[in-house]
C-alpha positions as CSV (number, residue, x, y, z in Angstrom):
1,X,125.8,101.4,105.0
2,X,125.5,104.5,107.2
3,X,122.8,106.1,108.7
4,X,121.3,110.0,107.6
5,X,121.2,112.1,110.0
6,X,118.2,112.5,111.5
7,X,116.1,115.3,113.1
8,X,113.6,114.5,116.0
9,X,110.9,116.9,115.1
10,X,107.0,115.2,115.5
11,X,103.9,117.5,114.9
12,X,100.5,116.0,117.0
13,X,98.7,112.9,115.9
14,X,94.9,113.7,115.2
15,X,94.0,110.1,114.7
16,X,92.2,108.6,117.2
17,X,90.4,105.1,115.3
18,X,93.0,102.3,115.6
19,X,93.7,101.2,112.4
20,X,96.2,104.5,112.8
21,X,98.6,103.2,115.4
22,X,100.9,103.0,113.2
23,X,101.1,106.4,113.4
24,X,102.4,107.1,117.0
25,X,105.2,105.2,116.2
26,X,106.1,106.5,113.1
27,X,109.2,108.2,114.5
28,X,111.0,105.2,116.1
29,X,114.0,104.8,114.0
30,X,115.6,101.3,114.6
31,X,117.5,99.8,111.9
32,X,116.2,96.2,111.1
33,X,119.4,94.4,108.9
34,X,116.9,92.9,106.3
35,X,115.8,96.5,105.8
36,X,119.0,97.9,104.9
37,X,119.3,95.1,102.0
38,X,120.2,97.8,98.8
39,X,121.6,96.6,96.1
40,X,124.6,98.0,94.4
41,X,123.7,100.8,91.4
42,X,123.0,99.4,88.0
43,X,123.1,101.9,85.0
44,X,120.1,102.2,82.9
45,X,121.8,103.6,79.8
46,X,124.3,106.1,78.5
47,X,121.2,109.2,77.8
48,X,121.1,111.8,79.7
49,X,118.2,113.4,81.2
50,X,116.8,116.7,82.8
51,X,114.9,116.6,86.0
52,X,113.2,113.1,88.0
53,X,112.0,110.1,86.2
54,X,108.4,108.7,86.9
55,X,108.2,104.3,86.6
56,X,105.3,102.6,86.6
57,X,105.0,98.8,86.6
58,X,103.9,97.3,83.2
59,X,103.3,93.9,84.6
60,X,104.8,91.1,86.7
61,X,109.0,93.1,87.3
62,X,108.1,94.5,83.9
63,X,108.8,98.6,84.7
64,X,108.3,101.2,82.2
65,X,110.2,104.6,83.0
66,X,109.8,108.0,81.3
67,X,112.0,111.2,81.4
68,X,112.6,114.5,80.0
69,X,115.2,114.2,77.6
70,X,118.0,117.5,76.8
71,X,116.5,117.6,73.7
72,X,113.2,118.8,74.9
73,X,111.8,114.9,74.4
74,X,110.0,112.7,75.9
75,X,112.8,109.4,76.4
76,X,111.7,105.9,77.6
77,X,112.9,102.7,78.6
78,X,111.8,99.3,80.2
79,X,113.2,97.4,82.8
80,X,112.3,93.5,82.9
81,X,113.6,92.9,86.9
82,X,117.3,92.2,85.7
83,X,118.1,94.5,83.1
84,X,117.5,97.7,81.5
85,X,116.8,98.4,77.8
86,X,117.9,101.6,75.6
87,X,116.6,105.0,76.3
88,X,114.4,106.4,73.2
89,X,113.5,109.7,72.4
90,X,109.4,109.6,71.3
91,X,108.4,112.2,68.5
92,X,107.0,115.4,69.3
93,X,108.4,118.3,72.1
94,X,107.7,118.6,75.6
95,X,108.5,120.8,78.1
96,X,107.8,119.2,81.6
97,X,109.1,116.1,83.2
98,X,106.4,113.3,82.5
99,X,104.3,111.2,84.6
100,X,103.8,107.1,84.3
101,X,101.0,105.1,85.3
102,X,99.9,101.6,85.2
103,X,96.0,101.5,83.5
104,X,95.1,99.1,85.5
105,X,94.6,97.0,82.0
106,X,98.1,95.8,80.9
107,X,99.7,99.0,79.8
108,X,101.0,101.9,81.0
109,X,100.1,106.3,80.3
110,X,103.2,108.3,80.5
111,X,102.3,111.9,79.9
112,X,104.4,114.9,79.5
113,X,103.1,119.1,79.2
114,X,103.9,119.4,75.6
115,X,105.8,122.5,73.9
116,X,102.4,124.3,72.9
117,X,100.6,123.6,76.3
118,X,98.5,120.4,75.9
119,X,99.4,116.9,76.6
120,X,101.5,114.0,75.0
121,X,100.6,110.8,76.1
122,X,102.9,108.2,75.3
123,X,101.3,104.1,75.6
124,X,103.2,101.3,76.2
125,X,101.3,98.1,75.4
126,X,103.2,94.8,75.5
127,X,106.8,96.1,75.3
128,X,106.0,98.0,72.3
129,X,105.6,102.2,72.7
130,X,102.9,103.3,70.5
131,X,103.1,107.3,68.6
132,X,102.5,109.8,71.3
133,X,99.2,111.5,71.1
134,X,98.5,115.1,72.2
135,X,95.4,116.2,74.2
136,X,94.4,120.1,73.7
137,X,94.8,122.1,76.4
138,X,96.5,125.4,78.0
139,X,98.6,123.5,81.2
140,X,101.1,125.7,83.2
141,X,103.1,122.7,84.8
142,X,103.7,118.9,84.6
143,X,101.1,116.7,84.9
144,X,100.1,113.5,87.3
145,X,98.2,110.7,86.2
146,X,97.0,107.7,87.9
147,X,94.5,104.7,87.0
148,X,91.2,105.6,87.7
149,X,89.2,102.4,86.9
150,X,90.8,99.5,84.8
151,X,91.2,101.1,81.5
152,X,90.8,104.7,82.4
153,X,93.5,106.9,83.0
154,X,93.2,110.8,85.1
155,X,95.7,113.3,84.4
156,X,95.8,116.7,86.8
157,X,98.2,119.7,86.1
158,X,97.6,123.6,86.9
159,X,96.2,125.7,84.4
160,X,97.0,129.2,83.1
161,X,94.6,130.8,85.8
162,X,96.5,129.2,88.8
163,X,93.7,126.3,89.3
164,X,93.9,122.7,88.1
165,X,92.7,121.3,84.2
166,X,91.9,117.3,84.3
167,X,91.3,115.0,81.5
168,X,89.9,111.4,81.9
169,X,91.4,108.4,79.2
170,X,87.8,105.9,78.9
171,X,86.7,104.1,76.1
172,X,90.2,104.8,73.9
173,X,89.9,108.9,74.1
174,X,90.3,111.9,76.1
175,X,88.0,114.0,77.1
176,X,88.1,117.4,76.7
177,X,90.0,119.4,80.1
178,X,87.8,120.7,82.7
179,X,89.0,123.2,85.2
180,X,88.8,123.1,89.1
181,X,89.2,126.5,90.2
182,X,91.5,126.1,93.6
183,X,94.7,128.3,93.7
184,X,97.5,125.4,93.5
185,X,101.6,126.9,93.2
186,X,102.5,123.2,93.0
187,X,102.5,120.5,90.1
188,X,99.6,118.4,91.7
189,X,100.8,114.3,93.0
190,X,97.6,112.1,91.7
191,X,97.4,108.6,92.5
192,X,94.8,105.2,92.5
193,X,93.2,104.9,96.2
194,X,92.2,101.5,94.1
195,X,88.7,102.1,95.9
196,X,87.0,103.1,92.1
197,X,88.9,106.7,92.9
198,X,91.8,108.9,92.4
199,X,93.3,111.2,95.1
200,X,95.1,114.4,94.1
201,X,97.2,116.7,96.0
202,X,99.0,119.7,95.5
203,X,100.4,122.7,98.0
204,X,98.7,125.8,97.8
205,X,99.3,129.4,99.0
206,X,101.3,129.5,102.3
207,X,103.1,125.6,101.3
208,X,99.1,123.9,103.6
209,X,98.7,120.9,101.4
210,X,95.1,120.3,99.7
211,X,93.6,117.2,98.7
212,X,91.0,116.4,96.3
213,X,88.9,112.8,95.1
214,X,87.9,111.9,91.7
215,X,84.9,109.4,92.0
216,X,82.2,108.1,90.1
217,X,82.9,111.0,87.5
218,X,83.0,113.9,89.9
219,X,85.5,115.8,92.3
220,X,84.5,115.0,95.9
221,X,86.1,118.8,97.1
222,X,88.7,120.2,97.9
223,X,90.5,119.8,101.7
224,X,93.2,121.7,103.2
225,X,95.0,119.0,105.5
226,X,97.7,121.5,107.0
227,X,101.1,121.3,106.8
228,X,103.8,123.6,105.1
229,X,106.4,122.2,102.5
230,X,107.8,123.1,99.6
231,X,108.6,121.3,96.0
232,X,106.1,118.6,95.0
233,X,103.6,116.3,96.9
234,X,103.9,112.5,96.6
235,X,101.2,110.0,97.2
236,X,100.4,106.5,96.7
237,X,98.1,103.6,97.5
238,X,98.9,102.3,101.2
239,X,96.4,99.4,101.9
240,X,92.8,98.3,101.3
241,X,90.0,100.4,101.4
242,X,91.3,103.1,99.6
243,X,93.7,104.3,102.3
244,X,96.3,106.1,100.8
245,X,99.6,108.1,102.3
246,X,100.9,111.6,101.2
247,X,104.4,112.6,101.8
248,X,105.5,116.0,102.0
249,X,108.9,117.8,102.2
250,X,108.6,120.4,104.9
251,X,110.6,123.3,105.1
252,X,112.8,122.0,107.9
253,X,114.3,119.9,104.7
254,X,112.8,116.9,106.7
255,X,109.8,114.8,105.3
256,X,106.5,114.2,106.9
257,X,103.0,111.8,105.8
258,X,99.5,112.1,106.3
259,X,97.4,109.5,105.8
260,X,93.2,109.1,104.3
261,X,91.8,106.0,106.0
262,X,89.5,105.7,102.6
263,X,85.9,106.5,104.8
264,X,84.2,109.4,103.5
265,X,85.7,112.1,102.5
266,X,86.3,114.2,105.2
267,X,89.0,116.6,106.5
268,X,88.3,114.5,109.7
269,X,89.7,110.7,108.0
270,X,92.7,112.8,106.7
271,X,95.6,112.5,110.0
272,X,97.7,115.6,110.8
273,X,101.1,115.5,109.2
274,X,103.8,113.1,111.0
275,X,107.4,113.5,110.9
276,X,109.7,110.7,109.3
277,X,113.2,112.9,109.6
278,X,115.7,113.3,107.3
279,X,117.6,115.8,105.7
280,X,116.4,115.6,101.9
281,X,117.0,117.2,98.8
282,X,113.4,116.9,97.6
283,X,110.9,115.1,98.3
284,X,110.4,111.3,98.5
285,X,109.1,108.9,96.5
286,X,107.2,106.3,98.3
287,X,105.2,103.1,97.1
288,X,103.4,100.0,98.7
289,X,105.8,97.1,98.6
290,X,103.3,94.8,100.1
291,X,99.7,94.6,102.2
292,X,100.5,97.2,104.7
293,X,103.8,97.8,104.0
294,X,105.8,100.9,101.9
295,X,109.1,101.6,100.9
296,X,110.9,105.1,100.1
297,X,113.5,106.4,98.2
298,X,114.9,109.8,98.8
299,X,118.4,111.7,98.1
300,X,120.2,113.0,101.0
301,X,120.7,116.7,101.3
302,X,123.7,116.4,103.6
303,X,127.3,114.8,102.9
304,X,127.5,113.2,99.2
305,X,123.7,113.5,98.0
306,X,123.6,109.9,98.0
307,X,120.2,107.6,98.1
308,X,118.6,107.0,101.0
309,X,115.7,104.5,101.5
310,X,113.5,104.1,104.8
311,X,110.5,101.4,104.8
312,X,107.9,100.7,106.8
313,X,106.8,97.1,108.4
314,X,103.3,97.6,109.5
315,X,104.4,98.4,112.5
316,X,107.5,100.9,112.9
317,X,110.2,102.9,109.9
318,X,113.3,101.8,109.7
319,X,114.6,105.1,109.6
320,X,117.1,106.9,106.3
321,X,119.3,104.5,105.4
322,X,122.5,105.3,102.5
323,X,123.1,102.9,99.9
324,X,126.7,104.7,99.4
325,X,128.3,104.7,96.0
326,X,126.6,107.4,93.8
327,X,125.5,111.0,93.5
328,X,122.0,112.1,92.5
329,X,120.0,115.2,92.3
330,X,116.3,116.0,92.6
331,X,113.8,113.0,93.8
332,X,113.9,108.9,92.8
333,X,111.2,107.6,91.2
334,X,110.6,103.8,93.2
335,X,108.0,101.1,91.7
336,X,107.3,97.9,93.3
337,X,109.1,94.8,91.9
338,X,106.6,91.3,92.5
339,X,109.9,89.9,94.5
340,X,108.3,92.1,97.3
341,X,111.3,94.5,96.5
342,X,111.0,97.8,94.9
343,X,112.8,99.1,92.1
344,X,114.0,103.2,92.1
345,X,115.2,105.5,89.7
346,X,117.6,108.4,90.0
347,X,118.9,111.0,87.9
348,X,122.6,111.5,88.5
349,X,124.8,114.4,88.9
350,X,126.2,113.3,85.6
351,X,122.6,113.5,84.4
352,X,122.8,109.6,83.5
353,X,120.2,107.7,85.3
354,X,120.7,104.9,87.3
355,X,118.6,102.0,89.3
356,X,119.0,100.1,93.2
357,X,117.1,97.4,93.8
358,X,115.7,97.2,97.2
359,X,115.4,96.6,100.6
């Protein structure tokens, strides 16, 4: 396996509590051999698909994974930790790539902007997809859900005046979508702090990402944490106490995190933006792998867009490693695997999607 090239480009760490020391050495790029452990691509299936995939575990290496079919449907398949089922097409038309989430509960949301504006939720229970289900609304972009408690699912997109809509999934129905009036030019990144809250972020005007908390049935308010990227945001649960990371393609092409160390919400528990390198196509998808730990995915922007992955020990990243052997476009969708491994999805530049299993 070969190594991406790297640019050594590091903006100035804010943090001063220790439980961020990670972050001073969040630039050191040595190569551990167990961290370069990829396996070889696996096909998911002959469909073909527009845009990135979004996975969400459905339960022990039971993955669910949703995408935007050519036919303007929502497609879906399961993987259960060796093998992949068929890609289906689910009734009804969409027009955005979807969103997957775990309830927290035993199944999984996957929720696409459908054709008319308001969103089809698709819910996998068991291994068996139940009849999508559309939610009124007017949404001008995809959507992102996450768990919010077990059971209860949040789902963010913009709106038709440039803001955010959200609906809540509690007691087996939707509420009606409430606005947040922010000016967001992004499809918002939601995801479980797994602290009884959801964290949402989205670029706004001038690529300065902003964050916002959904707790105890209220937004906590918007924060502009700095930065300036382009494409999509990407955030996930980190660790314990609601600390969660946000990853952020800059527009050096390079990809940089800033982390909430789940106190109150503050600009000041938010760190400044920290540079990983890289040379990426869009932005990376990054998930906890284990306490402490996270893994990304990423395509390369240079040389033969192949995967890249980079992880993190606790301690130090192992820097952009390839896994050689196929082309993909756009950004992976990773989900952890209970082997301690994670599990990534990317759509090819034959539009056929395909899976590595790593590190």
């Amino acid at each position: 396996m070969k190594r991406m090239h790297l640019k050594s480009e590091f903006d100035r760490i804010i943090a001063t509590r220790t439980r961020f020391a990670w972050l001073t050495l969040i630039a050191v790029l040595t190569v551990t051999p167990a961290w370069a452990n990829w396996s070889g691509f696996t096909s998911t299936g002959t469909a073909t698909a527009i845009g990135n995939p979004s996975c969400a575990q459905a339960g022990n290496d039971h993955v669910a994974c949703a995408v935007l079919g050519e036919k303007s449907a929502m497609m879906v398949n399961q993987y259960n930790g060796t093998t992949w089922g068929t890609w289906t097409a689910l009734t009804g038309a969409v027009a955005s790539g979807p969103t997957c989430t775990s309830d927290g509960d035993g199944k999984v949301f996957c929720a696409a902007t459908e054709a008319g504006g308001g969103l089809e939720v698709a819910v996998l229970t068991g291994t068996t997809w139940g009849t999508p289900a559309t939610v009124a609304g007017s949404l001008y972009s995809a959507p992102s859900c996450a768990e919010y408690l077990a059971g209860q699912v949040l789902c963010v997109a913009r709106n038709a005046a440039g803001g955010l809509a959200w609906t809540l999934y509690s007691g087996g129905k939707w509420s009606a979508f409430a606005n947040i009036t922010t000016v967001a030019v992004s499809t918002p990144s939601c995801t479980s702090d797994h602290d009884t809250g959801v964290i949402c972020s989205f670029y706004t005007v001038g690529g300065t990402t902003v964050v916002d908390r959904f707790a105890g049935g209220s937004w906590k308010g918007l924060i502009n944490i700095g930065g300036q990227g382009g494409g999509t945001t990407n955030c996930t649960f980190w660790k314990p106490n609601g600390e969660v990371a946000c990853f952020a393609k800059a527009t050096n092409d390079g990809v940089y995190v800033s982390t909430f160390n789940g106190g109150t919400w503050t600009a000041g528990n938010w760190t400044a933006y920290s540079g990983l390198g890289g040379t990426l196509n869009d932005n990376a998808s990054c998930t906890t792998q284990a306490l402490d730990q996270l893994v990304c995915g990423a395509v390369g922007l240079i040389g033969n867009n192949e995967f890249y992955g980079n992880s993190y020990d606790g301690t130090t990243w192992s820097g952009w490693i390839a896994a050689p052997g196929a082309e993909f476009l756009g950004s992976p969708s990773c989900t952890p695997l209970t082997t301690g491994k994670v599990v990534c999805v990317s759509t090819g530049t034959n539009n056929e999607l395909k899976s590595v299993v790593g590190p």
